[in-house]
N, C-alpha and C positions, 0 to 999 in steps of 0.2 A: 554425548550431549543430546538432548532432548528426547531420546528414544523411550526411558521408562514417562514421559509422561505422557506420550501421543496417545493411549488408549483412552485417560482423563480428559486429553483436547475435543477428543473423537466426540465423546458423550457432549465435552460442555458446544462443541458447536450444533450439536445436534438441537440441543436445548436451548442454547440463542436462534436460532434460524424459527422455531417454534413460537417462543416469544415475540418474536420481531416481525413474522407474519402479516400484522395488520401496516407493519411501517414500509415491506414488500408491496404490498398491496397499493398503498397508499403513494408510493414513490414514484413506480411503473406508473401508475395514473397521470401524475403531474409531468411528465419526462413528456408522455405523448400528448399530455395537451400543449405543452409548452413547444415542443419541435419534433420535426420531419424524423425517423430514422428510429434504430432498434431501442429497446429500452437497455440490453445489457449490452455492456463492449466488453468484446472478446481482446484481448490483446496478449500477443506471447512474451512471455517473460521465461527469464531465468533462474534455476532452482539451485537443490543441492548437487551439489558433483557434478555442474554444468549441464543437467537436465534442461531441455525445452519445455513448457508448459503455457496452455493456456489460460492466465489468471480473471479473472470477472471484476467486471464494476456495472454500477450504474453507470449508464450513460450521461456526462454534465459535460461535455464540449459539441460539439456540431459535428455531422455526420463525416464530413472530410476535411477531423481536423489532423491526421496522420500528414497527409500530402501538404496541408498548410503550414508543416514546424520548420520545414527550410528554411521561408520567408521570415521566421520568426528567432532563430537561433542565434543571429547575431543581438538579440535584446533579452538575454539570458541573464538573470537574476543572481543566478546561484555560480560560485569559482568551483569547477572542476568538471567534469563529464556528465552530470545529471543537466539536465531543462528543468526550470522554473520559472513563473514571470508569474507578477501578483495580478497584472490588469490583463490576462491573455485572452484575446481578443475571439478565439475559440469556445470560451466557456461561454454556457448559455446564462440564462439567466435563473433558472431554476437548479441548474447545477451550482453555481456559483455558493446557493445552500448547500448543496450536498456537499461539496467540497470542504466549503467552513468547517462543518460538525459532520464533516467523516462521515457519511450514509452512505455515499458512490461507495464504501468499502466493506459492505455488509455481504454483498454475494460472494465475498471472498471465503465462506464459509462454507462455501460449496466446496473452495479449492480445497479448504483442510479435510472435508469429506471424504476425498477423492484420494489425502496423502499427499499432495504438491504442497502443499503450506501448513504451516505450525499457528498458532494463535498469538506468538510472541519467538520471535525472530528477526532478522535484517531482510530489508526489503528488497522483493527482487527485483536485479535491475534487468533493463532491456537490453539485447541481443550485442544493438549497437555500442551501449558502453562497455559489456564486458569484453568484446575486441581491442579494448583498449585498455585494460587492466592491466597491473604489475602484479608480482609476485605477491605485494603485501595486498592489493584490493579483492587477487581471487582467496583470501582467506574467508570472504563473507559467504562464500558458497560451499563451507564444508558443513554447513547444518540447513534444516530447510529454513525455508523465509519465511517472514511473520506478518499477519495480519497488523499487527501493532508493533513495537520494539522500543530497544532503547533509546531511540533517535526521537520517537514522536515524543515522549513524556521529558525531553531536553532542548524542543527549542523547533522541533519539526521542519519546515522550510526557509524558516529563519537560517538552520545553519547549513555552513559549506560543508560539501560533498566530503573532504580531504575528515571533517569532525560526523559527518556518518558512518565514513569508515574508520575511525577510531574507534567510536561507540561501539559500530559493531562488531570490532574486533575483543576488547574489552569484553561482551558479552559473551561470547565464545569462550574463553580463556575464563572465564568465571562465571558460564554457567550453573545453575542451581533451580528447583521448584521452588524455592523461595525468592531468588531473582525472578522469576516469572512472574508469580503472584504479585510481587509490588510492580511491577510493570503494567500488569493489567490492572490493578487497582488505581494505582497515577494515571492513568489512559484515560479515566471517565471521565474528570475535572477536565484535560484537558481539552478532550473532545468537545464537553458543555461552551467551556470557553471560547474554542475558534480559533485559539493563538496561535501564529508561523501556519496555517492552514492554506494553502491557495492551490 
């Protein structure tokens, strides 16, 4: 599963990261004029075969909003181990763009540079929920994780944890370069739109 295309990813992230340059340039800018703290967050997430990694974003929440998600987890949006909440009190204000139309997820193409992420994959989770996985949820970690996947082009935040790991299972079990392709191809509308984004 995904191994003959990672040489293709390799190129095509090289070539978007090129492209997108000015939107790099342009983001970093607004991050720091809008609020205190780094422009990229580092955060470790979970790869293939239970690998640690540190994945990238834009920065769009406030510098300690790690320590703030206690106070926040009983107002969880979403049924099952992921956090979600549409009004999170965390996000800044110029994140709150980035988030809608997916730009916080552009330096993730550092990650696929690197070999921790695929361009199209299940999304890695964090440390704390794979501690709580079953038999059936660690099956999303037997390929790397994806920038994008089948989850965002069906409904992104909108759906429950329990129908991510379906999808992503689903994916797995029917992987193809042609499932890829219409994945990343449905990704773009979706992103334009904003829909289940938060």
């Amino acid at each position: 599963v995904q191994t003959c295309a990672l040489p293709i990813y390799l190129i095509g992230s090289i070539v978007l990261i090129l492209l997108c340059a000015p939107i790099f340039a342009g983001t970093a800018l607004l991050i720091k004029l809008d609020s205190k703290g780094p422009v990229i967050y580092k955060q470790q997430r979970i790869g293939k075969n239970g690998k640690m990694f540190n994945m990238y974003k834009f920065r769009s929440m406030v510098p300690n909003a790690d320590s703030v998600l206690e106070q926040l987890e009983n107002l969880n949006e979403v049924q099952g181990l992921a956090f979600k909440m549409k009004n999170d009190p965390r996000v800044t204000r110029v994140g709150r763009y980035l988030r809608k139309y997916s730009i916080d997820e552009l330096p993730q193409l550092f990650n696929v540079l690197k070999g921790d992420m695929s361009l199209v994959g299940p999304r890695p989770p964090l440390p704390y929920e794979v501690e709580k996985y079953g038999d059936w949820e660690w099956r999303r970690l037997e390929v790397l994780p994806g920038i994008t996947g089948l989850w965002q082009v069906s409904g992104r935040s909108d759906l429950s944890f329990q129908q991510w790991v379906k999808l992503d299972i689903y994916y797995i079990e029917n992987w193809s370069i042609g499932l890829d392709l219409k994945i990343l191809l449905k990704t773009i509308p979706c992103v334009i739109k904003g829909e289940g984004a938060y």
